[in-house]
PDB file of N, CA, C and O in Angstrom:
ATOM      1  N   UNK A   1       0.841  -1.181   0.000  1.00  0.00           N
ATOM      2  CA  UNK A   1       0.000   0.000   0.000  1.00  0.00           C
ATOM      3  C   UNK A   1       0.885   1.243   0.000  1.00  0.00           C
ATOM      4  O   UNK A   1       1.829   1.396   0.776  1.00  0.00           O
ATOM      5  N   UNK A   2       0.479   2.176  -0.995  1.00  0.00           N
ATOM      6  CA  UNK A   2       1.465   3.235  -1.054  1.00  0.00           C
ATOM      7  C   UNK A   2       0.655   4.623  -0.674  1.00  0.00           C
ATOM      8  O   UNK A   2      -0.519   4.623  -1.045  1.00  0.00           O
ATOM      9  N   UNK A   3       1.014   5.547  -0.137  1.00  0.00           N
ATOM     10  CA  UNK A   3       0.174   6.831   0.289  1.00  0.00           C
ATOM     11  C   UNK A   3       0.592   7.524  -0.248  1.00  0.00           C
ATOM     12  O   UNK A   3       1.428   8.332   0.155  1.00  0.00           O
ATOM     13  N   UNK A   4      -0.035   7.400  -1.787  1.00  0.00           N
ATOM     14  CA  UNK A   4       0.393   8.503  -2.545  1.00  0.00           C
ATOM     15  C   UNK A   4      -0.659   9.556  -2.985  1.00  0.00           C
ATOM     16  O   UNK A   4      -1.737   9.183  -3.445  1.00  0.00           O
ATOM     17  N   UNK A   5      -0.350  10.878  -2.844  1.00  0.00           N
ATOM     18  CA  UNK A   5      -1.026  11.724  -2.736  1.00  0.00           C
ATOM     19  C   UNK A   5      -1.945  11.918  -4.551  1.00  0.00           C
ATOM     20  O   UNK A   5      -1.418  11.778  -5.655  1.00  0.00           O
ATOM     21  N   UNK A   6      -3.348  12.255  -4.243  1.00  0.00           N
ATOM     22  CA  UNK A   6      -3.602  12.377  -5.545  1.00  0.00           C
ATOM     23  C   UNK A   6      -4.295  14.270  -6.138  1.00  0.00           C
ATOM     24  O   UNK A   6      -5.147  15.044  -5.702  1.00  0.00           O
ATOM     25  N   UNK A   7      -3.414  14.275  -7.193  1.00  0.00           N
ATOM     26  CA  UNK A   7      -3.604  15.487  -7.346  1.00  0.00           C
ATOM     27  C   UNK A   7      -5.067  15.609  -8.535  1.00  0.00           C
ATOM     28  O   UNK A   7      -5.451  14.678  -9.243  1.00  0.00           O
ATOM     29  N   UNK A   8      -5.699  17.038  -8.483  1.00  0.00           N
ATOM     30  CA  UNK A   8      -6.866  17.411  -9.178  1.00  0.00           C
ATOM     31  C   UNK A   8      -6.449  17.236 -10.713  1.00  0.00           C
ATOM     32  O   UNK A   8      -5.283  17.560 -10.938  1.00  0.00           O
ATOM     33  N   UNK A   9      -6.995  16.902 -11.521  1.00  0.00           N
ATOM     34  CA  UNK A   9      -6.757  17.316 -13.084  1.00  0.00           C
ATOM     35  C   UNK A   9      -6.541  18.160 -13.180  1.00  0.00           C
ATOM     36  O   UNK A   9      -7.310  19.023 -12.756  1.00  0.00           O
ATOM     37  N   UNK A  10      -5.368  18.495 -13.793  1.00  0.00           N
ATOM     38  CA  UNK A  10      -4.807  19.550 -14.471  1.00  0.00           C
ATOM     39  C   UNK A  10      -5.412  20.375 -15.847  1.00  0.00           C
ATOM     40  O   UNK A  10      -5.291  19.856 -16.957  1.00  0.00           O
ATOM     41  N   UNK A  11      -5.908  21.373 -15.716  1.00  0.00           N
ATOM     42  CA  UNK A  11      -6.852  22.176 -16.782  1.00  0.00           C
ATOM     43  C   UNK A  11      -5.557  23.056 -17.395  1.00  0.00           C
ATOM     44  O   UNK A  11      -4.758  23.312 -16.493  1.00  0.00           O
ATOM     45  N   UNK A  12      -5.077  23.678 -18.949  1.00  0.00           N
ATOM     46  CA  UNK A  12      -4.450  24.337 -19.224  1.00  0.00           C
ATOM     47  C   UNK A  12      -5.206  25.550 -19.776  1.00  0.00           C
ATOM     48  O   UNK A  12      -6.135  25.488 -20.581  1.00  0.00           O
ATOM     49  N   UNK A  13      -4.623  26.803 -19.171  1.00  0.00           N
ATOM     50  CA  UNK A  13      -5.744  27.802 -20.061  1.00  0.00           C
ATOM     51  C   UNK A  13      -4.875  28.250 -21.348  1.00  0.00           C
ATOM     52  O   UNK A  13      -4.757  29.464 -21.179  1.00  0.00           O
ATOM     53  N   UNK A  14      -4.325  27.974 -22.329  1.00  0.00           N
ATOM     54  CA  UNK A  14      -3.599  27.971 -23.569  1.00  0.00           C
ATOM     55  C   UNK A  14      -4.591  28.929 -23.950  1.00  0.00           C
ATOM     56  O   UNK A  14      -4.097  30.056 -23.962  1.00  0.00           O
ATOM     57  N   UNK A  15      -5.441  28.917 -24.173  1.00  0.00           N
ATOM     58  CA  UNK A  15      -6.005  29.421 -25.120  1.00  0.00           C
ATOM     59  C   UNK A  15      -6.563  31.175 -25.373  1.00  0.00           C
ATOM     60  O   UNK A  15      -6.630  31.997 -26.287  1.00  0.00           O
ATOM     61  N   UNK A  16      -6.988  31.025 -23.416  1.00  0.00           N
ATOM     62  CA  UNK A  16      -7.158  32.448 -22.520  1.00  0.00           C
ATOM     63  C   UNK A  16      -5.733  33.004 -22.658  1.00  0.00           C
ATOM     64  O   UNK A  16      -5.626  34.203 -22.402  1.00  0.00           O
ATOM     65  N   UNK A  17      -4.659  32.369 -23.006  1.00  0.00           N
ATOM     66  CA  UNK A  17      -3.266  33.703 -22.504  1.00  0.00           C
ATOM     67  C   UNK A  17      -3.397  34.209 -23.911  1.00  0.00           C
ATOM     68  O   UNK A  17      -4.090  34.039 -24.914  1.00  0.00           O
ATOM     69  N   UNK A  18      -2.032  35.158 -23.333  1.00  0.00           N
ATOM     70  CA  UNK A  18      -1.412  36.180 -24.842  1.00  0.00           C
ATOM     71  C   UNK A  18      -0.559  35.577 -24.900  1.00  0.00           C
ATOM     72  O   UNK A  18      -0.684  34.510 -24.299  1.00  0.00           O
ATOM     73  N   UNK A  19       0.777  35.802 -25.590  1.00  0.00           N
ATOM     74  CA  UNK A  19       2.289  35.775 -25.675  1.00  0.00           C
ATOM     75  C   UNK A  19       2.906  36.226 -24.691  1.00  0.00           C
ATOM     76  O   UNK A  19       2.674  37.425 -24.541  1.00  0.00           O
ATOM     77  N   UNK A  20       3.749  35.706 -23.780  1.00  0.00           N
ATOM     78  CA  UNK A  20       4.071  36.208 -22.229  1.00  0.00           C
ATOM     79  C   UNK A  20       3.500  36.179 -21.254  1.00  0.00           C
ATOM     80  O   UNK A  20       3.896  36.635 -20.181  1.00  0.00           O
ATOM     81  N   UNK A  21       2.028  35.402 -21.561  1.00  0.00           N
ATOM     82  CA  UNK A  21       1.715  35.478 -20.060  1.00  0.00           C
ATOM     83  C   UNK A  21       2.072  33.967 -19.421  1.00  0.00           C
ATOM     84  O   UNK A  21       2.743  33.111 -19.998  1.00  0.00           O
ATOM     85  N   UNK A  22       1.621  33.877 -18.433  1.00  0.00           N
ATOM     86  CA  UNK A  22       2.390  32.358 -17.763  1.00  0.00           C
ATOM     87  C   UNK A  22       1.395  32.047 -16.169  1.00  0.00           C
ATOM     88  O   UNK A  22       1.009  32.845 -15.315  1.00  0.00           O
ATOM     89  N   UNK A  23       1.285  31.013 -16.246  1.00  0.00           N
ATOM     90  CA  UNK A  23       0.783  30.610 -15.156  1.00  0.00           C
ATOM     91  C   UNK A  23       1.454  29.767 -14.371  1.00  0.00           C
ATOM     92  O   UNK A  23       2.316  29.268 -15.095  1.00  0.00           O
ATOM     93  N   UNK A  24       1.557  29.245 -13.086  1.00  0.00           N
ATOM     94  CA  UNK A  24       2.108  27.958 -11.843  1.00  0.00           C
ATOM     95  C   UNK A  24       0.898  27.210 -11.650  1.00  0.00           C
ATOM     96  O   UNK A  24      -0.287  27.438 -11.407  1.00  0.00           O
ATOM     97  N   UNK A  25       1.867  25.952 -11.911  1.00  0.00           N
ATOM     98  CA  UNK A  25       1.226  24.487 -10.947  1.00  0.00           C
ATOM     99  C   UNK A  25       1.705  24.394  -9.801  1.00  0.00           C
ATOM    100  O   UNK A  25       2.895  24.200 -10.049  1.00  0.00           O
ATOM    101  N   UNK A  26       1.604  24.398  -8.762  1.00  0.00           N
ATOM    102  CA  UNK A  26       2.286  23.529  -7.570  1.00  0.00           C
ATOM    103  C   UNK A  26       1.825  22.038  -8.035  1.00  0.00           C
ATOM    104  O   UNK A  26       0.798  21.517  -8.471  1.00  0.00           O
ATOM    105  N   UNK A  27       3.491  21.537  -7.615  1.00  0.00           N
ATOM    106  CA  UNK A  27       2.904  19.605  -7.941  1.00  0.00           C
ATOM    107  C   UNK A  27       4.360  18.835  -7.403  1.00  0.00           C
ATOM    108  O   UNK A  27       5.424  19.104  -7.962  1.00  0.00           O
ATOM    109  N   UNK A  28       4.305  18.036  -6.475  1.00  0.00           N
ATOM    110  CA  UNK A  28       5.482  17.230  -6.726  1.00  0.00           C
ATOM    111  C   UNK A  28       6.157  16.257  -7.930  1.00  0.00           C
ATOM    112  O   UNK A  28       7.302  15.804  -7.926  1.00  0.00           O
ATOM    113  N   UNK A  29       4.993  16.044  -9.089  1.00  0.00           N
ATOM    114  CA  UNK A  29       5.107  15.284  -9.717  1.00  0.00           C
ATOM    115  C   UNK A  29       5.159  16.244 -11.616  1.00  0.00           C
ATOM    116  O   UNK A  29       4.428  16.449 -12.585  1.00  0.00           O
ATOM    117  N   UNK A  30       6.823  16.581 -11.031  1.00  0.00           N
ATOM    118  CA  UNK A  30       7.094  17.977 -11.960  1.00  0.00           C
ATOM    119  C   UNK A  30       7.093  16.814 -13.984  1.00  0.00           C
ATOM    120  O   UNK A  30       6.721  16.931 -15.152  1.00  0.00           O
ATOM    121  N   UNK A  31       7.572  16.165 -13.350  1.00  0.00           N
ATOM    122  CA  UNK A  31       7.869  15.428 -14.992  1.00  0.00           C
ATOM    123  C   UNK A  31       7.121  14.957 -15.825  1.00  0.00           C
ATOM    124  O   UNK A  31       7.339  14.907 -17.035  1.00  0.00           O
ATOM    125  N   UNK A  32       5.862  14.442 -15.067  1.00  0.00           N
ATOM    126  CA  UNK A  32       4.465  14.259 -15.374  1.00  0.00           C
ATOM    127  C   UNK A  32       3.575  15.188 -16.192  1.00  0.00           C
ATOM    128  O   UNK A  32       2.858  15.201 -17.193  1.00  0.00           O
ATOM    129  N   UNK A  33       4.047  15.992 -15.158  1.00  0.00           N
ATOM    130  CA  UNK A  33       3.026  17.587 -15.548  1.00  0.00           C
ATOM    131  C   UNK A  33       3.683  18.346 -17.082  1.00  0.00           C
ATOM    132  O   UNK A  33       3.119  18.700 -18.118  1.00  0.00           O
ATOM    133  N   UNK A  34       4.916  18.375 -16.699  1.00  0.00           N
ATOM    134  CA  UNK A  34       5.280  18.647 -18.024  1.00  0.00           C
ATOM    135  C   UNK A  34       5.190  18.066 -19.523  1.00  0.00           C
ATOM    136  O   UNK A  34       5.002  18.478 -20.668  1.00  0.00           O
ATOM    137  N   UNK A  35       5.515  16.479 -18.616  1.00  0.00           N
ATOM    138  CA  UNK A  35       4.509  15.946 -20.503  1.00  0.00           C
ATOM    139  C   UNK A  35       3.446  16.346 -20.460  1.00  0.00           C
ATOM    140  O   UNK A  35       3.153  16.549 -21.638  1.00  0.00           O
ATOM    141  N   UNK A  36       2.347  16.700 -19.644  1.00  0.00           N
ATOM    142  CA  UNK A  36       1.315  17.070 -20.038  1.00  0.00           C
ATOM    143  C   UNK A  36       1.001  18.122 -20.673  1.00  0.00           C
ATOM    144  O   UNK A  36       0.251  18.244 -21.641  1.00  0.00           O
ATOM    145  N   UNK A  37       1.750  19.093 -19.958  1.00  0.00           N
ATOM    146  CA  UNK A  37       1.719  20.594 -20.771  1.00  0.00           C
ATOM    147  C   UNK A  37       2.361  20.563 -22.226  1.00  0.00           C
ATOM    148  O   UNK A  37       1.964  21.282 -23.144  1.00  0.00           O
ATOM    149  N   UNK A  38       3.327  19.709 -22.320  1.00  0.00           N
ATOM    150  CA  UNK A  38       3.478  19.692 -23.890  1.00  0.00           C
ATOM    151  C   UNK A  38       2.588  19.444 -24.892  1.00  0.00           C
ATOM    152  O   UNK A  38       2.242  20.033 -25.916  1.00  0.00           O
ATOM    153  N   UNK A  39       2.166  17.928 -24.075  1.00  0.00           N
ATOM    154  CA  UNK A  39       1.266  17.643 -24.993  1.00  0.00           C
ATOM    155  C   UNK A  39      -0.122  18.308 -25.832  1.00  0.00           C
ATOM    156  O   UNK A  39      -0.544  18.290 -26.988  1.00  0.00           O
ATOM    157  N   UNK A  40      -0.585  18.950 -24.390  1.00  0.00           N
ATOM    158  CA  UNK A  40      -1.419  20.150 -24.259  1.00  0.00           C
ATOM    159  C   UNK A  40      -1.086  21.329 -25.772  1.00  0.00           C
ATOM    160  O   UNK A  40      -1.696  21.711 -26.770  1.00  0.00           O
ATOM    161  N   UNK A  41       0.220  21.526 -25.140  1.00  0.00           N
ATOM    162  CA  UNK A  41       0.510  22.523 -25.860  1.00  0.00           C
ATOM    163  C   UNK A  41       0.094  22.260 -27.317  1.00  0.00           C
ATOM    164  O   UNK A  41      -0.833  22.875 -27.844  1.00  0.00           O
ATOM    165  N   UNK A  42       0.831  21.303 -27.952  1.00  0.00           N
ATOM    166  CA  UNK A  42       0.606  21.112 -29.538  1.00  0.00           C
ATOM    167  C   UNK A  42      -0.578  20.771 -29.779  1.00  0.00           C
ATOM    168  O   UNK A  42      -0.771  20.872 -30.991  1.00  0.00           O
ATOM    169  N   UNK A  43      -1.914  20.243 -28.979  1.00  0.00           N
ATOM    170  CA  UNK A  43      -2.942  20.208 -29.232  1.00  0.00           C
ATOM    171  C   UNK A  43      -3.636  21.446 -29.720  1.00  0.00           C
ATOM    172  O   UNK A  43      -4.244  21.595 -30.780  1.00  0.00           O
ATOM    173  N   UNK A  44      -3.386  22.501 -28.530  1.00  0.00           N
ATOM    174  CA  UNK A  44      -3.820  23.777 -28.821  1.00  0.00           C
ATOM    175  C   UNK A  44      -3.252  24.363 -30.302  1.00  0.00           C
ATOM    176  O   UNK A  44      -3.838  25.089 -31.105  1.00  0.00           O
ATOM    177  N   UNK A  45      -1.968  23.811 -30.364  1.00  0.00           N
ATOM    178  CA  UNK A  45      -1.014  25.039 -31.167  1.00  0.00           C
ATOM    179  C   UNK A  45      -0.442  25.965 -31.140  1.00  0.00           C
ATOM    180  O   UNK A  45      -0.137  26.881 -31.903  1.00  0.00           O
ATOM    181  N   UNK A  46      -0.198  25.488 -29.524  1.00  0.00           N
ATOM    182  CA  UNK A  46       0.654  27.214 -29.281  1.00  0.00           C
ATOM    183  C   UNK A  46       2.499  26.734 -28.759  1.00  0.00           C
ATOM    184  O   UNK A  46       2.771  25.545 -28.921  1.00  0.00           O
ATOM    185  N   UNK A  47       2.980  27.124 -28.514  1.00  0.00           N
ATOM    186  CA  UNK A  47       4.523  27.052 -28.012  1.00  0.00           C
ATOM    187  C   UNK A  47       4.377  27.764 -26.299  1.00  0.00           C
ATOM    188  O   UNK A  47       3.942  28.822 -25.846  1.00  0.00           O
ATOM    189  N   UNK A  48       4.966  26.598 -25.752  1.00  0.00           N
ATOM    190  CA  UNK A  48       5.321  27.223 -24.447  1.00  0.00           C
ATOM    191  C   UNK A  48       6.867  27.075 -24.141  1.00  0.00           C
ATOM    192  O   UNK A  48       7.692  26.612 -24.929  1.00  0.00           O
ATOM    193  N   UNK A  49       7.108  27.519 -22.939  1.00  0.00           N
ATOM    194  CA  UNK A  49       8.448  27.267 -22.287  1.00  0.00           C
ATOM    195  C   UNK A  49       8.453  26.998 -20.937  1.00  0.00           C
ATOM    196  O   UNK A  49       8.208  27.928 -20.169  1.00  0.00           O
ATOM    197  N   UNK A  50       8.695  25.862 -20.488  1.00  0.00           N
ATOM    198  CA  UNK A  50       7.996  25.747 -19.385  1.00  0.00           C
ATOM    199  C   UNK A  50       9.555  24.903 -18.121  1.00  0.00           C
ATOM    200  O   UNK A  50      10.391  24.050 -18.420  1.00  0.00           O
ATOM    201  N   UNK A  51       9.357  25.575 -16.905  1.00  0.00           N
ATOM    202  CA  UNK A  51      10.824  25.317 -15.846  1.00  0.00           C
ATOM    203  C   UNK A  51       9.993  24.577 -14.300  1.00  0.00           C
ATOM    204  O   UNK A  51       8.955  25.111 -13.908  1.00  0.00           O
ATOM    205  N   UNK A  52      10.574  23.343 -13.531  1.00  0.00           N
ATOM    206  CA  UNK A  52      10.456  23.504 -12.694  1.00  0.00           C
ATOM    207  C   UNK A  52      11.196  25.003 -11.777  1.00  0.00           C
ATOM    208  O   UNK A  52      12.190  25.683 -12.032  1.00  0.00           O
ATOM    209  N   UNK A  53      10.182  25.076 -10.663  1.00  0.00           N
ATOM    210  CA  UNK A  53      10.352  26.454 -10.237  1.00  0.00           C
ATOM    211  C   UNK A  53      10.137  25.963  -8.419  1.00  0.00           C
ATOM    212  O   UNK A  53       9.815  24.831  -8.060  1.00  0.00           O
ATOM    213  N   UNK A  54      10.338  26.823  -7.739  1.00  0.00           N
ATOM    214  CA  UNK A  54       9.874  27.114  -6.459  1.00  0.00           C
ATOM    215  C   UNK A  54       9.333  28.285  -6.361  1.00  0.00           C
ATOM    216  O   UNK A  54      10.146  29.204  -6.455  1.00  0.00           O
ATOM    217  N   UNK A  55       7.852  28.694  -6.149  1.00  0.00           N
ATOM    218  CA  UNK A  55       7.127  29.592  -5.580  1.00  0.00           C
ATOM    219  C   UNK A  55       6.422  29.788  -4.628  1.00  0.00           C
ATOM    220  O   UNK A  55       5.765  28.799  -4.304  1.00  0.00           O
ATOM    221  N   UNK A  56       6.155  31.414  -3.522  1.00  0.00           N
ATOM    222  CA  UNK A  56       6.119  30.693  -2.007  1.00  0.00           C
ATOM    223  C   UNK A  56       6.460  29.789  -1.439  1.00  0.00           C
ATOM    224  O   UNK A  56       5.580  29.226  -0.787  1.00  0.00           O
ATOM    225  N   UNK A  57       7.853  29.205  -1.395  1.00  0.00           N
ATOM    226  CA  UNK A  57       7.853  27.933  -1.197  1.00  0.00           C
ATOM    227  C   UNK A  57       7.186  26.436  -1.238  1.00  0.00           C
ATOM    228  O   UNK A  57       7.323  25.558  -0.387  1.00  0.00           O
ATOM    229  N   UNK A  58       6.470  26.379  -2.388  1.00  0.00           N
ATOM    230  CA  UNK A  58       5.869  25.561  -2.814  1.00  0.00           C
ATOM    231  C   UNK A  58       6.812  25.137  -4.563  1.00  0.00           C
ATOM    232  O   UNK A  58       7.026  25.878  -5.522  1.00  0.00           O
ATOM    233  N   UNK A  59       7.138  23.792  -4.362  1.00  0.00           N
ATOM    234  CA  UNK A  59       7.482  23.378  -5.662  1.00  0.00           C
ATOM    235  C   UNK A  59       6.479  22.976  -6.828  1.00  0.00           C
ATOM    236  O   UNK A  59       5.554  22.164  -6.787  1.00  0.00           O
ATOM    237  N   UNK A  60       7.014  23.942  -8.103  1.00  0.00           N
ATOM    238  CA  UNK A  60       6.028  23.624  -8.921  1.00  0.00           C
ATOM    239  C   UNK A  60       6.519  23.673 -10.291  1.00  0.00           C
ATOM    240  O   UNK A  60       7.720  23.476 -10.474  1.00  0.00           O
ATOM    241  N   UNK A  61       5.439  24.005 -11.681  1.00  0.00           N
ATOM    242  CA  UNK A  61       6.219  24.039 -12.776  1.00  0.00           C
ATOM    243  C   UNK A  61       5.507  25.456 -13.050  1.00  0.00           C
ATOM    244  O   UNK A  61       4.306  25.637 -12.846  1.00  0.00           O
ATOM    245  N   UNK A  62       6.519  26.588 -13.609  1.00  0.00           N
ATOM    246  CA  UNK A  62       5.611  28.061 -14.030  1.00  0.00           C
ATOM    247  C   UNK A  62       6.115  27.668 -15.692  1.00  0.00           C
ATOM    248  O   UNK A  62       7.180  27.220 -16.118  1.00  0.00           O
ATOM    249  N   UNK A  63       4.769  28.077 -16.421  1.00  0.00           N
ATOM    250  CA  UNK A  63       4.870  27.820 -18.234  1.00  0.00           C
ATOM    251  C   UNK A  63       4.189  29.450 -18.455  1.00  0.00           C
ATOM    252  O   UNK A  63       3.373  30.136 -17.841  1.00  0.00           O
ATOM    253  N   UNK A  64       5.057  29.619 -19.732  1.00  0.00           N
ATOM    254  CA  UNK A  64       4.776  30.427 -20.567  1.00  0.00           C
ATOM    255  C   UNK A  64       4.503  30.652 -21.434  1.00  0.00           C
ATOM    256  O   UNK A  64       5.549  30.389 -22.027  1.00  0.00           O
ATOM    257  N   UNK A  65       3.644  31.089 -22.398  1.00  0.00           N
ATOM    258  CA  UNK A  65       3.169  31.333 -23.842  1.00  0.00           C
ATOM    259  C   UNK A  65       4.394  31.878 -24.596  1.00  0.00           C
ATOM    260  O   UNK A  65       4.852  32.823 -23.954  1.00  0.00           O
ATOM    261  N   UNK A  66       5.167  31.615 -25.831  1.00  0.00           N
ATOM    262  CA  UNK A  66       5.989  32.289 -26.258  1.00  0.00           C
ATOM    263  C   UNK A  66       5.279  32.214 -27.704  1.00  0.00           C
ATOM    264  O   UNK A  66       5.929  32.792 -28.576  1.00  0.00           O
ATOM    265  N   UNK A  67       4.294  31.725 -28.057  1.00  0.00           N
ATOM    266  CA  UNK A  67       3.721  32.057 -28.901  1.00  0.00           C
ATOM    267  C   UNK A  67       2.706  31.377 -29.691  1.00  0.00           C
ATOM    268  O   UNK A  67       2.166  31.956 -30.634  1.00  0.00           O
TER     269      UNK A  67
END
């Protein structure tokens, strides 16, 4: 039995940004999330750039629209 924490679905708003804007996940499960946002990404059609980050001390991934 493992107590692993389960996180909410991840919603991307791709579509609501401009170019430069950027939003944070908090997530321990940074590598995950990022295939997701890729994948995300080319669905939409847009280009991101996306870093694990620490914010408020919370670890997470912040992505950006670059276009």
């Amino acid at each position: 039995m493992t107590n692993r924490i389960e996180e909410p679905e991840w919603i991307f708003p791709f579509e609501s940004m401009g170019v430069g804007d950027s939003f944070f996940i908090p997530t321990l499960r940074t590598t995950e999330l990022m295939y997701s946002l890729d994948s995300g990404a080319k669905r939409a059609k847009v280009k991101i750039k996306s870093y694990v980050v620490t914010h408020n001390d919370y670890i997470g991934v912040r992505t950006w629209r670059i276009s």
